[in-house]
N, C-alpha and C positions, 0 to 999 in steps of 0.2 A: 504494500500500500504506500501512497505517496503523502507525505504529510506537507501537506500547503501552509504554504507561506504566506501570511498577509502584513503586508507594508502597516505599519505602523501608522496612525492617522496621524495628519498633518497637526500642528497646533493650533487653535484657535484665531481665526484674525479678530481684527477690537470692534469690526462689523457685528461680527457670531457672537462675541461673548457678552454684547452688547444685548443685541437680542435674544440668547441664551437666560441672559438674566431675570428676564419676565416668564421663562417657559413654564409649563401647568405641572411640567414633570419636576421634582423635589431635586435629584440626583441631577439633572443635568442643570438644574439653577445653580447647586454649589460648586459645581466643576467649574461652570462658569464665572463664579465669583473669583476661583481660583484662579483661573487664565487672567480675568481682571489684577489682580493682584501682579504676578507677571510681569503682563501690562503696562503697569502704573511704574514698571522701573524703568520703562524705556522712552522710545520718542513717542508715544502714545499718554504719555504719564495722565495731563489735566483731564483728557476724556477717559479715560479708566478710572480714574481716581472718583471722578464727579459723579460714576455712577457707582462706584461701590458705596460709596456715603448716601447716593440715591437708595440703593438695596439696601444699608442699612435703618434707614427711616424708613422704608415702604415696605419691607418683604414683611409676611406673616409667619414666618418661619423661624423657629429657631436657630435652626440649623445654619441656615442659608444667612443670618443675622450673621451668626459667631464667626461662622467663615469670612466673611465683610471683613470685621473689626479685626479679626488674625491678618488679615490681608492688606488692610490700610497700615497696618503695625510691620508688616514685613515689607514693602515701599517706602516705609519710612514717612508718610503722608501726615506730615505737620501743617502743613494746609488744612489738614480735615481736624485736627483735633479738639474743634467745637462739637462736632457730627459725636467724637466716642464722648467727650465729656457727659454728651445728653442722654449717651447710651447706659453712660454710668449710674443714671440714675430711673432707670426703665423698672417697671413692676416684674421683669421675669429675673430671678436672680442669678442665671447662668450668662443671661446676656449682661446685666451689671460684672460679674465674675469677666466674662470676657473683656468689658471695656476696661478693667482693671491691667487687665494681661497688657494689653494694648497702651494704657498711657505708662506703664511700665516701659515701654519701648519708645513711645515717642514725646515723655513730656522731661521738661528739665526744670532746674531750681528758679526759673525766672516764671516759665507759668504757674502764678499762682493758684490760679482757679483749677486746674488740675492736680497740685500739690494739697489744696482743699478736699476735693475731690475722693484723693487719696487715703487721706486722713481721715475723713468723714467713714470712710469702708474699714477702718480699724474698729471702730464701735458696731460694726453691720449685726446684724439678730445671730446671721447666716456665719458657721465657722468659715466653708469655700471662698465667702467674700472677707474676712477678717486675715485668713492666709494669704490671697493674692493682693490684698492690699499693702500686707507689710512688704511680699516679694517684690513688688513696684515701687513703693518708698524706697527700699534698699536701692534699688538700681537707680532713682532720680536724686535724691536728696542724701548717698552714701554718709557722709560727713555730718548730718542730723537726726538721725533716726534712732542715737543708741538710747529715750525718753521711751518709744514706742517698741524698740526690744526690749526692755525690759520690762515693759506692762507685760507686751505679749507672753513672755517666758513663765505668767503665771495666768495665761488666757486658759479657761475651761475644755479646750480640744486638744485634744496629742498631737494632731497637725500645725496647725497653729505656733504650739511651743515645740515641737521637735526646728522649724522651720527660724522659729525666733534665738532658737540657741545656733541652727548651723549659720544664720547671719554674725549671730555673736563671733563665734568663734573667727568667722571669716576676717567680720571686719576687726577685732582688736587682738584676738587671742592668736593668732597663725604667726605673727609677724612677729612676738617675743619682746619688740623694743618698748612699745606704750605699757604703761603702767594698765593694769585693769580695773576699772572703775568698782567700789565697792559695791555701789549694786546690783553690777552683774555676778561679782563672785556668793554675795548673799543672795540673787535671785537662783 
């Protein structure tokens, strides 16, 4: 028997992913969102970009949401980072959890309102949102976060405090030279 070979499908152009993104079918909206993402690194960037922040305020979807927000975070789309801030505070808590992930990656110590943002999801009900909020603190505001590692380290979820001690460690205990703050070694 002969086993065929089929050519690998072409990539998506910013036509297809474009209208991809509306499609009825689940699986080929997130693909699409993906190609979007892609996309938005290249010479396509502002129209990729424009509709993934479209799909993430339009789509009904979870799915198709998170993929958005991973994908404006992987383009690096600081242009958009009002689009995840709003996302940050959506009634589904997986899509907040995502927009955390997301200004994890693209927000820094000068946007405020993102660094609010952040902080506000240290107090979240939800442990998933109390864990990714410290992991994006960590990565934006490295140099002020050791207040909010050390709440964390005595937060109610073993994720949470496993998560809030390997930042500890990271950030002051690895390198041997800084002294360690009293309240990390009593926390």
């Amino acid at each position: 028997e002969f086993a065929m070979l089929t050519p690998s499908p072409l990539p998506r152009t910013l036509a297809a992913a474009i209208r991809d993104s509306t499609h009825k079918r689940l699986e080929v909206r997130v693909s699409a969102v993906r190609d979007l993402g892609r996309l938005g690194e290249g010479e396509h960037r502002q129209s990729a970009l424009e509709t993934l922040a479209r799909v993430l305020q339009k789509d009904e979807a979870i799915a198709v949401r998170c993929e958005a927000l991973l994908a404006l975070a992987d383009a690096r789309a600081r242009e958009h980072i009002d689009a995840v801030i709003r996302a940050a505070s959506d009634d589904l808590p997986r899509i907040r959890q995502m927009a955390l992930v997301a200004l994890g990656e693209l927000a820094t110590m000068d946007d405020r309102r993102a660094c609010e943002v952040l902080e506000a999801g240290l107090g979240a009900e939800e442990p998933a949102i109390r864990f990714q909020a410290l992991v994006a603190l960590h990565h934006v505001a490295k140099d002020e976060i050791m207040p909010s590692v050390i709440a964390a380290l005595e937060d109610e979820d073993d994720h949470v405090r496993y998560v809030a001690l390997r930042i500890a460690e990271e950030q002051w205990l690895k390198n041997g030279t800084e002294p360690v703050a009293t309240e990390l070694l009593t926390a």
